[in-house]
N, C-alpha and C positions, 0 to 999 in steps of 0.2 A: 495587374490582376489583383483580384481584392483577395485579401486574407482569409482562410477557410473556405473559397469557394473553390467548386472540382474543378480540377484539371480538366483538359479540353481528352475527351472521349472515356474518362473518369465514371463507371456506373456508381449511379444512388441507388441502395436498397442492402438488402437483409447481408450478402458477402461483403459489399463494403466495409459495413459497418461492423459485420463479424471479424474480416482481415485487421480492421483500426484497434477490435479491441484485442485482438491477438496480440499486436505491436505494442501495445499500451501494456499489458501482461509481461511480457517480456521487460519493457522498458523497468517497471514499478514495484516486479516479481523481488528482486532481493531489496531496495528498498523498503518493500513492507514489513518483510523478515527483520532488518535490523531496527524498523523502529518497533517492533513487536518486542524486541528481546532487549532493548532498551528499556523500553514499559515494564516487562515484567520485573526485571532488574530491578530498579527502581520503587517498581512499588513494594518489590521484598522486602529491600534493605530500609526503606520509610517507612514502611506500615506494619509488616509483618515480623520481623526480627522484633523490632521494640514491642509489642504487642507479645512476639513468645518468652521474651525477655520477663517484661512487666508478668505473666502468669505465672512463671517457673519460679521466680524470684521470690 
């Protein structure tokens, strides 16, 4: 069988691809979260501390 293609009695259409992105939500659901709070992190401690630093100073 070739990769990506349906399973044999598999529907194409609007549930499929709703149920695919369900599973993909779930999959990618707290990966996205830690790389958010990664970024935010990050951009605190490099841009914004030096930046309140540098005013307050």
């Amino acid at each position: 069988m070739i990769p990506g293609s349906l399973e044999s009695g598999e529907p194409l259409g609007f549930l499929s691809a709703f149920r695919d992105f369900k599973v993909w939500i779930k999959r990618y659901f707290w990966l996205w979260i830690a790389y958010q709070t990664l970024k935010g992190i990050t951009t605190t401690t490099v841009i914004w501390v030096p930046l309140a630093y540098m005013y307050f100073k």
